[in-house]
C-alpha beads as a LAMMPS data file, in Angstrom:
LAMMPS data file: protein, C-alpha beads

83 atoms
82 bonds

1 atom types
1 bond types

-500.0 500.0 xlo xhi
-500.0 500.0 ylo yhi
-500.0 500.0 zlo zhi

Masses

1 110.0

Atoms # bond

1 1 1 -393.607 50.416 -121.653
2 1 1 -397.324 51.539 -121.490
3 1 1 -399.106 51.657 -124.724
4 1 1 -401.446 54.308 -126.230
5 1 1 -404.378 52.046 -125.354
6 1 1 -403.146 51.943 -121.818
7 1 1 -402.490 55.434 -121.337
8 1 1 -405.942 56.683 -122.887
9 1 1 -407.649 53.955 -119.867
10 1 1 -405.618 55.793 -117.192
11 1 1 -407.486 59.288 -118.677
12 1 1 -410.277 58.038 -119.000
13 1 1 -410.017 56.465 -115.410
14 1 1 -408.566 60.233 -114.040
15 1 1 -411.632 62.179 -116.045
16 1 1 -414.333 59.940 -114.404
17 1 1 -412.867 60.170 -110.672
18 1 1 -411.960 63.882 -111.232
19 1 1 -415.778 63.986 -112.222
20 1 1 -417.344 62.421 -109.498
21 1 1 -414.851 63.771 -106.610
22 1 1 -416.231 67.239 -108.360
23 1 1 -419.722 66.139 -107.100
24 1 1 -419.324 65.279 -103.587
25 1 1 -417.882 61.508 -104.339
26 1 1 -415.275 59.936 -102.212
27 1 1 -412.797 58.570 -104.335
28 1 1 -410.533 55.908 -102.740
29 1 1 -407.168 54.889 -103.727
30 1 1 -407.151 52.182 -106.485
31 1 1 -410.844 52.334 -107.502
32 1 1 -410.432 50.707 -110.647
33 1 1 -409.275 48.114 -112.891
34 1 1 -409.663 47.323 -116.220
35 1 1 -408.017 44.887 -118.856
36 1 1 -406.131 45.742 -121.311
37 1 1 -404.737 42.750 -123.958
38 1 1 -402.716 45.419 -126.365
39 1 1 -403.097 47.122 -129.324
40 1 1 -404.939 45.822 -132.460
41 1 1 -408.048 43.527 -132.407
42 1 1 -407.440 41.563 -129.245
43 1 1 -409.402 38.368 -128.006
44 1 1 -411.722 38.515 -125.392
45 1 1 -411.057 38.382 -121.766
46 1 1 -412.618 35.228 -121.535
47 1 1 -410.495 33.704 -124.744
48 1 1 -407.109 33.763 -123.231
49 1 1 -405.564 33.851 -119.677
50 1 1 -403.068 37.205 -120.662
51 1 1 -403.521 39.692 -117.477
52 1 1 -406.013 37.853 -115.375
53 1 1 -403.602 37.182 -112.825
54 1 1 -403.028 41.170 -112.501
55 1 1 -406.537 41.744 -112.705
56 1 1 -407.619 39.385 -110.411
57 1 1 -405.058 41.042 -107.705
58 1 1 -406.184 44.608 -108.745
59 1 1 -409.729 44.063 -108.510
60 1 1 -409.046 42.302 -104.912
61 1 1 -407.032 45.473 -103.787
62 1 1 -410.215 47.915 -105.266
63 1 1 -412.602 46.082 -103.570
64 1 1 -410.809 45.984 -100.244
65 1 1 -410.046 49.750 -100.538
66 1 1 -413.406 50.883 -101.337
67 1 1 -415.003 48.787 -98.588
68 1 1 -412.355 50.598 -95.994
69 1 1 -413.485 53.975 -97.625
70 1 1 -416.853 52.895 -97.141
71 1 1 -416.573 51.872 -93.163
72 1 1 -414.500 54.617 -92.525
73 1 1 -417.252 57.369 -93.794
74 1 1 -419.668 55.078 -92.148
75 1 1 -418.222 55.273 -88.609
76 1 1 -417.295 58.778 -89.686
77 1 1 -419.782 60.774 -92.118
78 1 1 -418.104 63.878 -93.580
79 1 1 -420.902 66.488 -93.002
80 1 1 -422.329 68.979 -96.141
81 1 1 -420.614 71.378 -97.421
82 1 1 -421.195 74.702 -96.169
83 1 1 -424.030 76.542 -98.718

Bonds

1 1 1 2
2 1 2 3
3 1 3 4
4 1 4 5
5 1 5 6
6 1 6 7
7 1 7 8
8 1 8 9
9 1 9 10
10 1 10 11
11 1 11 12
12 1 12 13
13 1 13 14
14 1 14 15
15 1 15 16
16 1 16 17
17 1 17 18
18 1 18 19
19 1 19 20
20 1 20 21
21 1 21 22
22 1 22 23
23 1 23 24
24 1 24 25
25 1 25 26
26 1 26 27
27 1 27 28
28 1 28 29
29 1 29 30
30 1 30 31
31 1 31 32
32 1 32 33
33 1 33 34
34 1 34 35
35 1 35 36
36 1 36 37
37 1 37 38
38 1 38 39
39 1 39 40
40 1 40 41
41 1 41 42
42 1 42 43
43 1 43 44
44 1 44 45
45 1 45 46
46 1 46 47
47 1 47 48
48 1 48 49
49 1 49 50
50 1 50 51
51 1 51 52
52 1 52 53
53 1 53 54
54 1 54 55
55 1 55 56
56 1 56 57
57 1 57 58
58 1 58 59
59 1 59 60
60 1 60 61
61 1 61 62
62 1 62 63
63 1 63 64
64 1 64 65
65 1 65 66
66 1 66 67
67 1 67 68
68 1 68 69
69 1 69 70
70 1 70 71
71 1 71 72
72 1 72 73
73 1 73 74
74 1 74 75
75 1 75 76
76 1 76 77
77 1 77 78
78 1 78 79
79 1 79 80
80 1 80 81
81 1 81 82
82 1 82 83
């Protein structure tokens, strides 16, 4: 079960990527990650090992698909939009 915490990082994640696709950005898939210990005061990422595993794999996976996104438009430019 996703908590309030988590949900409001997913819309703040959607906002943000709806902004910048809005502006010409290309957006790939899994472009973020962020960590998220629970509700209530929390330690800090660095206190405790609860997640890293999850974000260690998520930030892998973001990294490889923005650097596939990134060759691809290289190889490939999508031209300007039409004035």
């Amino acid at each position: 079960m996703r908590s309030v915490d988590e949900d409001c990082a997913h819309h703040v994640i959607s906002e943000i990527n709806g902004a910048l696709g809005d502006i010409g950005f290309t957006i790939s898939g899994q472009a973020w990650t962020y960590w998220h210990p629970g509700p209530g005061p929390s330690p800090d990422y660095l206190d405790n090992n609860r997640g890293h595993d999850w974000a260690a794999s998520t930030g892998r996976a973001m990294a490889s698909n923005l650097v596939h996104a990134a060759r691809a438009l290289n190889a490939m430019p999508l031209p300007a939009p039409p004035s």
